[in-house]
N, CA, C and O atoms as a CHARMM CRD file, in Angstrom:
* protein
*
  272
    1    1 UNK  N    -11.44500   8.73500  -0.03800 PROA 1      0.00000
    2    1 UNK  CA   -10.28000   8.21600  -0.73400 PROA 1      0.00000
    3    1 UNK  C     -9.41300   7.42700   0.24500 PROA 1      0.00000
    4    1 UNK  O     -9.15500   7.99600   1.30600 PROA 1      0.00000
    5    2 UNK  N     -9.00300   6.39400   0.07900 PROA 2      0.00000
    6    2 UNK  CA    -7.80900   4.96200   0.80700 PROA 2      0.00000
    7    2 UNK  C     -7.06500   6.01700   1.32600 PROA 2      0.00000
    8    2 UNK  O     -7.06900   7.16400   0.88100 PROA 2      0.00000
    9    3 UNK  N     -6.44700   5.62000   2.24800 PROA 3      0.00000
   10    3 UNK  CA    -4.84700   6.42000   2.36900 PROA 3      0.00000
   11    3 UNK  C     -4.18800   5.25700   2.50000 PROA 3      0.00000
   12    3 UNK  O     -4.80600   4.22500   2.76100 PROA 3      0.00000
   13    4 UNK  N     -3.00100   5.27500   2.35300 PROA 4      0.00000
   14    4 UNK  CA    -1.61800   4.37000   2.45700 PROA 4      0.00000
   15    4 UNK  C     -1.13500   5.07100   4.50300 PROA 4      0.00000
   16    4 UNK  O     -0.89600   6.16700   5.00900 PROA 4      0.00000
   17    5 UNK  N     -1.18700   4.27100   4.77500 PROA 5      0.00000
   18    5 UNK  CA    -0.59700   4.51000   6.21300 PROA 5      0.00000
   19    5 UNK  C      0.65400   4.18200   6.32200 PROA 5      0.00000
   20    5 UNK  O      1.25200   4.99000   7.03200 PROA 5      0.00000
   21    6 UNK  N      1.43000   3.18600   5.85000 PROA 6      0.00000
   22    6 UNK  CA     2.80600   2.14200   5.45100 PROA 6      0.00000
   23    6 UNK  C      2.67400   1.45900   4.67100 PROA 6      0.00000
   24    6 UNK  O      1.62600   0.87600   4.39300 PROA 6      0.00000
   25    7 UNK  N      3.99600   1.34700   3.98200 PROA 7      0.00000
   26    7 UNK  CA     4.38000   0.03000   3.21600 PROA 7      0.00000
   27    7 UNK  C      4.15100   0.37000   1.77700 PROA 7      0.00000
   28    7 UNK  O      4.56000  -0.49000   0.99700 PROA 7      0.00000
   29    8 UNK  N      3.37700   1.83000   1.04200 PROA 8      0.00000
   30    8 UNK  CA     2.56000   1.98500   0.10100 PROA 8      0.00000
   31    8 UNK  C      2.61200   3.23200  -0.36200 PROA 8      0.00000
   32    8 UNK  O      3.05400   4.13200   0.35300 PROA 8      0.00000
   33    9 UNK  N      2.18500   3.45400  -1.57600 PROA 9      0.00000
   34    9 UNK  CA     2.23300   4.51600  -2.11800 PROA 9      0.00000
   35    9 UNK  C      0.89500   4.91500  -3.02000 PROA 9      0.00000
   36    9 UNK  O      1.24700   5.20600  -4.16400 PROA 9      0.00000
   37   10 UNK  N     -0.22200   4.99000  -2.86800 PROA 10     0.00000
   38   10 UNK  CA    -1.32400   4.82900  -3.83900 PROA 10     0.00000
   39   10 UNK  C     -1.45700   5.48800  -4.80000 PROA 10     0.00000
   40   10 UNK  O     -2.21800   6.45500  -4.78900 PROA 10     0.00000
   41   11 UNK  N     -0.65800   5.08900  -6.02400 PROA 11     0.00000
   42   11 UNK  CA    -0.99500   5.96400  -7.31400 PROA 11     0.00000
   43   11 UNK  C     -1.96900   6.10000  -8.24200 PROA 11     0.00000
   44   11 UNK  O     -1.73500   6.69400  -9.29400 PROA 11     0.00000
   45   12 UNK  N     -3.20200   5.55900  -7.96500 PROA 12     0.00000
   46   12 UNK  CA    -4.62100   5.07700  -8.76400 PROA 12     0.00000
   47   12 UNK  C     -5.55500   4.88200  -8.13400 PROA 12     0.00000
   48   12 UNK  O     -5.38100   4.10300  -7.19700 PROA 12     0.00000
   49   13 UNK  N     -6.88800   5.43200  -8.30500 PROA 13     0.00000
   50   13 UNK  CA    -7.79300   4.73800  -7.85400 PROA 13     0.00000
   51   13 UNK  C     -9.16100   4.92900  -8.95500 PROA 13     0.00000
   52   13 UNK  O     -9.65000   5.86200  -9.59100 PROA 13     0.00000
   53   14 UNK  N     -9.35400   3.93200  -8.82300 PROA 14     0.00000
   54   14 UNK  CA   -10.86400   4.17400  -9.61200 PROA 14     0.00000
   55   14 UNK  C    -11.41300   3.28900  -9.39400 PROA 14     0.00000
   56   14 UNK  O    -11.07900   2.12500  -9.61800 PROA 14     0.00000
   57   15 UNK  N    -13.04800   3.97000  -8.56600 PROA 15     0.00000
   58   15 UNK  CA   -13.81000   3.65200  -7.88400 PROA 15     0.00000
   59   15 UNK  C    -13.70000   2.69900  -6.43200 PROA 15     0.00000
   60   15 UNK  O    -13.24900   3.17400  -5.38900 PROA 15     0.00000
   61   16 UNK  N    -14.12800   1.46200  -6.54000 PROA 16     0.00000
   62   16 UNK  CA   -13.39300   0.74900  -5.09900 PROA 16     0.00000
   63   16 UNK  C    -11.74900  -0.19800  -5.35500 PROA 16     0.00000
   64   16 UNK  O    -11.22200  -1.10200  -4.70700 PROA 16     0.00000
   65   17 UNK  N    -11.32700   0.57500  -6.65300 PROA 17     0.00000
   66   17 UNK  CA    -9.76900  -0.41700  -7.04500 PROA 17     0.00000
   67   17 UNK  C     -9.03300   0.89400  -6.86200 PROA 17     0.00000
   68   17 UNK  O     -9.26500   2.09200  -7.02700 PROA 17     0.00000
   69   18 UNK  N     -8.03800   0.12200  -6.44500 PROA 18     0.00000
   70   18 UNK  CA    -6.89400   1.00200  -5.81100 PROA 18     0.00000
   71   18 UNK  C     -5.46600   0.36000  -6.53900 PROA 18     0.00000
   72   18 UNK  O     -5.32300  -0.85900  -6.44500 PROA 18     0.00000
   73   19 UNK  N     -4.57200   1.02900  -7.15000 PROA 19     0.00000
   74   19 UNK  CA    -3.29400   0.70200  -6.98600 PROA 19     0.00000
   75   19 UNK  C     -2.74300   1.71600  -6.38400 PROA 19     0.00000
   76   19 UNK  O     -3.01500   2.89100  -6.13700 PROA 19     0.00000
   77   20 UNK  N     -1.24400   0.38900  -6.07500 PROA 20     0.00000
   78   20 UNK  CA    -0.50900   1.23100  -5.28600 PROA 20     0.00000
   79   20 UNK  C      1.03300   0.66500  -5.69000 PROA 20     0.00000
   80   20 UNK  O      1.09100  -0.30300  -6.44900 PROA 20     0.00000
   81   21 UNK  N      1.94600   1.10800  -5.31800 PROA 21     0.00000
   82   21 UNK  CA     3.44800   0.70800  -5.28100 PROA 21     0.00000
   83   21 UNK  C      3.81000   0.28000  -3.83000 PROA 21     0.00000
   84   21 UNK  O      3.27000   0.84300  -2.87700 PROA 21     0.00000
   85   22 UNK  N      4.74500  -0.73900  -3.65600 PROA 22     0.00000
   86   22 UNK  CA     4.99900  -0.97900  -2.20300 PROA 22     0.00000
   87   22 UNK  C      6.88800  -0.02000  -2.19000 PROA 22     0.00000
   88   22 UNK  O      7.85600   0.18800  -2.92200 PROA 22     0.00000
   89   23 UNK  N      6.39500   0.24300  -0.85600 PROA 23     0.00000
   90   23 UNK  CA     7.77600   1.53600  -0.46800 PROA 23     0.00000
   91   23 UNK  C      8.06600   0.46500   0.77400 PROA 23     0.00000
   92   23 UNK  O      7.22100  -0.17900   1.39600 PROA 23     0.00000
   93   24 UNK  N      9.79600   0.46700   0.98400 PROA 24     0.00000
   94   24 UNK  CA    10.30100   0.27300   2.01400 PROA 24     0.00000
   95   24 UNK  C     10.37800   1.23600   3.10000 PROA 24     0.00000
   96   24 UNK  O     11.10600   2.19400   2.83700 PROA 24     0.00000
   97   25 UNK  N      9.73600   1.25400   4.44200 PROA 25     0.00000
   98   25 UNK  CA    10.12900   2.47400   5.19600 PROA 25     0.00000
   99   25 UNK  C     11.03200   2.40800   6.19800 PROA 25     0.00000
  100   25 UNK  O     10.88100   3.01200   7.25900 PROA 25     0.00000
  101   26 UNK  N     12.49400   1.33000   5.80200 PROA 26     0.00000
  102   26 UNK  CA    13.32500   1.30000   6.09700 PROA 26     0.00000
  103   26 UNK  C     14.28600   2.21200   5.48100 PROA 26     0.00000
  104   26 UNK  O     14.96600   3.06400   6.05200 PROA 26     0.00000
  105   27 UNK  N     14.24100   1.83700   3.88200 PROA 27     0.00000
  106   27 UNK  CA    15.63800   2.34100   3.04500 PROA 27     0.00000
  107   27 UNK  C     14.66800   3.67800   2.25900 PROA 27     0.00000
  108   27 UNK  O     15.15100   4.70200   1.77700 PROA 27     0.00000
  109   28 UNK  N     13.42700   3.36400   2.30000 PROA 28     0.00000
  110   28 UNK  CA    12.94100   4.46300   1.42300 PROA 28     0.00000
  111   28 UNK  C     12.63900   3.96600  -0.50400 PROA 28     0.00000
  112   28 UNK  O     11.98500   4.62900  -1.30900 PROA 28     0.00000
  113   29 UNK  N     13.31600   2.71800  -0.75700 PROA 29     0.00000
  114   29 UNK  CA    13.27500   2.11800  -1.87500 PROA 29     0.00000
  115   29 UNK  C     11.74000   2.06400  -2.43100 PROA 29     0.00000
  116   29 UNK  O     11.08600   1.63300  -1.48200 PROA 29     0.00000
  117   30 UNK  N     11.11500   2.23600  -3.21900 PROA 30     0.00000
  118   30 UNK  CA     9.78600   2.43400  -4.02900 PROA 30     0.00000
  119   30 UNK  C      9.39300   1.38200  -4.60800 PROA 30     0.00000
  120   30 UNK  O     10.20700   1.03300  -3.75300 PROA 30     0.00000
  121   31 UNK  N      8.97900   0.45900  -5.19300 PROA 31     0.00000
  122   31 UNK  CA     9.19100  -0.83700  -6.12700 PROA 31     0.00000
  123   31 UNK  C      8.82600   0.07900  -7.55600 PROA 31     0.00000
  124   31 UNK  O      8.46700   1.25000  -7.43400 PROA 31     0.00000
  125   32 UNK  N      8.94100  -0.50100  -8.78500 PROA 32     0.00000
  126   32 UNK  CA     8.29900   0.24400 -10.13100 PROA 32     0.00000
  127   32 UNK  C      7.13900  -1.06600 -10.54600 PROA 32     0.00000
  128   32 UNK  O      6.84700  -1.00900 -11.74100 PROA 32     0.00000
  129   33 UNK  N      6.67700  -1.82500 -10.04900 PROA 33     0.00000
  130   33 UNK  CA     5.67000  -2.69800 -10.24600 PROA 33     0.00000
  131   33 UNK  C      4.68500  -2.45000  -9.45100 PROA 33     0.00000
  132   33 UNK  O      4.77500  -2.75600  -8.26200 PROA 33     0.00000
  133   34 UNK  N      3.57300  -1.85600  -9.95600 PROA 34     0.00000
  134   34 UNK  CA     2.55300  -1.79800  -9.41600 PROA 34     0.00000
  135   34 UNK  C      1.00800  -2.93100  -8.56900 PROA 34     0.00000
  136   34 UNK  O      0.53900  -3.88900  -9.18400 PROA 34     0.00000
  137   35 UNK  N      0.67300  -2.65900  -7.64900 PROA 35     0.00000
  138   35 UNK  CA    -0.32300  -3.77400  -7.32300 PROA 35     0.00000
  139   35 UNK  C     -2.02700  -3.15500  -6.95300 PROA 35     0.00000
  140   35 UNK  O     -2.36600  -2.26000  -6.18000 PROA 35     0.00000
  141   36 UNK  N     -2.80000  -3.97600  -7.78400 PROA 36     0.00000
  142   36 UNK  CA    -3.85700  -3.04000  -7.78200 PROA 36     0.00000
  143   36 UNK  C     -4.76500  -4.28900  -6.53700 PROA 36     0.00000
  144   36 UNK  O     -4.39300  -5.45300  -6.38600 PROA 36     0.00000
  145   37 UNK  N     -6.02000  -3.62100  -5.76200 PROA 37     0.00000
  146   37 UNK  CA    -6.61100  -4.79000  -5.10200 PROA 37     0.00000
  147   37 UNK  C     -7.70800  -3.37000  -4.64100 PROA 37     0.00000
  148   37 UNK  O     -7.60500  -2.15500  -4.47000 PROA 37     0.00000
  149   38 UNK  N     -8.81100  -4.48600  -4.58300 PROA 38     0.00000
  150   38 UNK  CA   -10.22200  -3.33600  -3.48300 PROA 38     0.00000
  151   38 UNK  C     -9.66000  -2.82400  -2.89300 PROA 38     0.00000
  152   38 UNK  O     -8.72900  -3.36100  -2.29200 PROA 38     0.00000
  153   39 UNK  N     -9.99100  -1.32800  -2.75400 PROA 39     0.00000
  154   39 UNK  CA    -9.60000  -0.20600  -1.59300 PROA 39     0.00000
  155   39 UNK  C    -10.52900  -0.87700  -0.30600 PROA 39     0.00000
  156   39 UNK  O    -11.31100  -1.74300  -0.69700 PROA 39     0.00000
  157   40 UNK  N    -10.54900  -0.66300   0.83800 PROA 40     0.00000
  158   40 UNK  CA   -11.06700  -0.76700   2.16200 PROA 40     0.00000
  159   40 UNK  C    -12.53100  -0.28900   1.78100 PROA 40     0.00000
  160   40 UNK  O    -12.54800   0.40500   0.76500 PROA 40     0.00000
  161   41 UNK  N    -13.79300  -0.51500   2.39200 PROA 41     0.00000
  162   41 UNK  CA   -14.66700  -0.33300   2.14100 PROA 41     0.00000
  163   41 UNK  C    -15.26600   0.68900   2.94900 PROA 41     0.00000
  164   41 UNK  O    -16.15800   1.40100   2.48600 PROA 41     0.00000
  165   42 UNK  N    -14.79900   0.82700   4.24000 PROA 42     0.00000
  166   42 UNK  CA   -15.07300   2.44600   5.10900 PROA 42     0.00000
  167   42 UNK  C    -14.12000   2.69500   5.73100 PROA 42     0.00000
  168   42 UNK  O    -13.30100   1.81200   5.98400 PROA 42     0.00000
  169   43 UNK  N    -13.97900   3.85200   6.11000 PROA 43     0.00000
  170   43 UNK  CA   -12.71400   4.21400   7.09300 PROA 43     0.00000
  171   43 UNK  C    -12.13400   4.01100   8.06400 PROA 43     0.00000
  172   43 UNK  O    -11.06800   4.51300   8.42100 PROA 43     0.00000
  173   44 UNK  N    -12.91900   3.08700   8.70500 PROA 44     0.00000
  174   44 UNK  CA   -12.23600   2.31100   9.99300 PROA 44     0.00000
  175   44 UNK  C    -11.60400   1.11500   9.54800 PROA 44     0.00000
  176   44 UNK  O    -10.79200   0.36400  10.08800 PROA 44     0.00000
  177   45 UNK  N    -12.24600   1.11300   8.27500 PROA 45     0.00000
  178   45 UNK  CA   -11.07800  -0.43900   7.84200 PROA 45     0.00000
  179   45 UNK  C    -10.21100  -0.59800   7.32300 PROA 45     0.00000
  180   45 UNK  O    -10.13500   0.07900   6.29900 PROA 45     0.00000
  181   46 UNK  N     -9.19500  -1.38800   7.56800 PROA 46     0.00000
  182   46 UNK  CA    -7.63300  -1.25400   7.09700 PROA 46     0.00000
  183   46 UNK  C     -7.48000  -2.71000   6.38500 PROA 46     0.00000
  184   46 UNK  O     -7.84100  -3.77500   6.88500 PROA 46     0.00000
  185   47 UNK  N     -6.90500  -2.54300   5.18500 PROA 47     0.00000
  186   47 UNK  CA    -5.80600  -3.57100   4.42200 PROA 47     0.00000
  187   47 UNK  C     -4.68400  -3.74500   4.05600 PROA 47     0.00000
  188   47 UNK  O     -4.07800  -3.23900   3.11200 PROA 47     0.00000
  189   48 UNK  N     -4.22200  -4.82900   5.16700 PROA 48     0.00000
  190   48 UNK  CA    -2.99900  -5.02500   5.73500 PROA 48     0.00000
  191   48 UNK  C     -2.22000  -6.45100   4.88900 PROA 48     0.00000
  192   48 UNK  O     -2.80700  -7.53200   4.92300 PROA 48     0.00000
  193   49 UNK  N     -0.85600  -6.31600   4.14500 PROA 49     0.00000
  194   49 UNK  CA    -0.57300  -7.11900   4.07800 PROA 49     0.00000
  195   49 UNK  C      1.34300  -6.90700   4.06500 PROA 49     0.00000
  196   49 UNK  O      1.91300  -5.94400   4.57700 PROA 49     0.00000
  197   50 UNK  N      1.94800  -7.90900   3.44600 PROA 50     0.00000
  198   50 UNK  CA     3.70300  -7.47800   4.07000 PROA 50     0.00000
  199   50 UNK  C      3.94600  -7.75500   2.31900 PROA 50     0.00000
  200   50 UNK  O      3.29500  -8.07600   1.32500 PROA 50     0.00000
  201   51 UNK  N      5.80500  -7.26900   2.85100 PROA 51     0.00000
  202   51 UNK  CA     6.36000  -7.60300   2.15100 PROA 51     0.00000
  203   51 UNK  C      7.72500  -7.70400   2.31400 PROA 51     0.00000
  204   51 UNK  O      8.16500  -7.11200   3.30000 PROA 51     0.00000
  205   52 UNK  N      8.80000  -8.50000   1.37100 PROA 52     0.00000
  206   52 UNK  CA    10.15000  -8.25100   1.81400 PROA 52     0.00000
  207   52 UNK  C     11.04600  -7.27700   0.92000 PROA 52     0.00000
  208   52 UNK  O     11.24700  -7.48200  -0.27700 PROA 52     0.00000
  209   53 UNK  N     11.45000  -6.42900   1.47900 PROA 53     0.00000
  210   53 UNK  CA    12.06600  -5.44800   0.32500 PROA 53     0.00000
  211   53 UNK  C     13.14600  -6.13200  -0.17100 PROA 53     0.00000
  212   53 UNK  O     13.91400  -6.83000   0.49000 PROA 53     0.00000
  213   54 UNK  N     13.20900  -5.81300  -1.92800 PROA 54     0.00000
  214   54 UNK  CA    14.00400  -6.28700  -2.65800 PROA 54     0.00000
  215   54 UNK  C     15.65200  -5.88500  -2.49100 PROA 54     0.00000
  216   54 UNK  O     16.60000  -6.64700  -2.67900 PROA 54     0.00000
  217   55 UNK  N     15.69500  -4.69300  -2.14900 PROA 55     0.00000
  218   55 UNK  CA    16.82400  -3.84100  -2.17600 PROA 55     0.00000
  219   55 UNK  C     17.36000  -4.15000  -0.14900 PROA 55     0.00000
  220   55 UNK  O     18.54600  -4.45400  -0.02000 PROA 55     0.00000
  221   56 UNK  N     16.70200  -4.08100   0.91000 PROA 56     0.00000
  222   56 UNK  CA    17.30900  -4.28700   1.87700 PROA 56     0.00000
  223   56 UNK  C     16.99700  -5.13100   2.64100 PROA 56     0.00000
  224   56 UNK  O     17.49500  -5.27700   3.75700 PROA 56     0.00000
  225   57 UNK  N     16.01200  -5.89800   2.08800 PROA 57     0.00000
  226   57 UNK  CA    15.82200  -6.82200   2.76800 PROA 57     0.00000
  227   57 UNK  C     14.66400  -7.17100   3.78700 PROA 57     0.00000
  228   57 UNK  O     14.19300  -8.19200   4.28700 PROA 57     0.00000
  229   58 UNK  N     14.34000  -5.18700   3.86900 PROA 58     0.00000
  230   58 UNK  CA    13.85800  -5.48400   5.38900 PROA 58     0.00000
  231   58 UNK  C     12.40600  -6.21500   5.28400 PROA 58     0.00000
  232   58 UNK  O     11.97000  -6.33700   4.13900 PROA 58     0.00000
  233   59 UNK  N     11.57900  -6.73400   6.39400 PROA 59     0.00000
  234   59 UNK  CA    10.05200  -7.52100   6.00500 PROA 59     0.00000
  235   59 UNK  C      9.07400  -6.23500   6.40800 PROA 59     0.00000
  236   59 UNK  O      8.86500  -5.90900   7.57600 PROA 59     0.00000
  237   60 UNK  N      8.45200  -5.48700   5.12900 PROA 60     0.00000
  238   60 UNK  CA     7.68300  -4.52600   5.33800 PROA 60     0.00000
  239   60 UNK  C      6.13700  -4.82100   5.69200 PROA 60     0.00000
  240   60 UNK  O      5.60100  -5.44100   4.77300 PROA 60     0.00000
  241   61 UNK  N      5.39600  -4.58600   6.61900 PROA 61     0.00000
  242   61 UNK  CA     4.17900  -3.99000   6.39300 PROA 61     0.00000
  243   61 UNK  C      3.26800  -3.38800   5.48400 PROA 61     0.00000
  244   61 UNK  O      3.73400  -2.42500   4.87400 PROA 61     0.00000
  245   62 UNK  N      2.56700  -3.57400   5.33400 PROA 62     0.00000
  246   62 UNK  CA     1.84500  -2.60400   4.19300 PROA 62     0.00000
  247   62 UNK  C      0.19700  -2.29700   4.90500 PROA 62     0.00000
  248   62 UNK  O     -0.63400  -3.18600   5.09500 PROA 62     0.00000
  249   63 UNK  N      0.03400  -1.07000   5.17000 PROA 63     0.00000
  250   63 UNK  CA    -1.60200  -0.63700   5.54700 PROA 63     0.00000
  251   63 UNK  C     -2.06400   0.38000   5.18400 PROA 63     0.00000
  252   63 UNK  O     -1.60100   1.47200   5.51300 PROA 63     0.00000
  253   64 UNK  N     -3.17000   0.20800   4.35700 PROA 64     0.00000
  254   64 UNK  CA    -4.10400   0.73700   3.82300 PROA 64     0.00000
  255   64 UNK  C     -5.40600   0.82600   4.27500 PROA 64     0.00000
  256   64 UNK  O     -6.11600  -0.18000   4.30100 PROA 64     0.00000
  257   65 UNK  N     -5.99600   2.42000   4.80300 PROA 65     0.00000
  258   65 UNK  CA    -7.13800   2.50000   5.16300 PROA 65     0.00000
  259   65 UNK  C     -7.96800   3.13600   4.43200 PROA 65     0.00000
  260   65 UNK  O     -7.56500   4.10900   3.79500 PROA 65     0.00000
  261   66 UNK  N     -9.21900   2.75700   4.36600 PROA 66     0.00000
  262   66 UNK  CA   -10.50700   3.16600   3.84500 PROA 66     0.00000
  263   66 UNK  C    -10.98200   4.37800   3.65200 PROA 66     0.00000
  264   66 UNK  O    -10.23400   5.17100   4.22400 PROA 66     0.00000
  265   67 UNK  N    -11.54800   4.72500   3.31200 PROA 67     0.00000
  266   67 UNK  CA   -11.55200   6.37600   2.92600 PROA 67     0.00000
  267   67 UNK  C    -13.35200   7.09500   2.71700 PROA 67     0.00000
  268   67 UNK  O    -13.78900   8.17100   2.30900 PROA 67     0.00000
  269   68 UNK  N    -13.82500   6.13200   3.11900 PROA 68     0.00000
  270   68 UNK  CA   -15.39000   6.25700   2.54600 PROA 68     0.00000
  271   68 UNK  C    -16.33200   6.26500   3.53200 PROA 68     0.00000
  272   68 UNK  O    -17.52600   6.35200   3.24400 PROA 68     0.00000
């Protein structure tokens, strides 16, 4: 199973699709829009992308590793 390392919250998965919510781990803010994309394909691999939080601004990270 993916884990969320930062930036993420993974509330779904089925099979190699993953959603997740992006979390600020500045303010702690959650988003309520979800984003679904391929989970990582083995466990050494990570999917990395950013974001800017809506609420503070800050430019988050987001990494997701593989689980398989």
């Amino acid at each position: 199973m993916p884990v969320a390392l930062q930036g993420a919250v993974i509330v779904k998965q089925n099979g190699l699709q993953i959603s997740y919510k992006r979390k600020c781990e500045k303010c702690g803010y959650l988003e309520n829009s979800t984003v679904s994309t391929s989970a990582p394909s083995t466990k050494s691999s990570k999917s990395t992308s950013s974001f800017r939080c809506s609420k503070c601004g800050n430019q988050q990270k987001i990494e997701i590793q593989g689980g398989l």
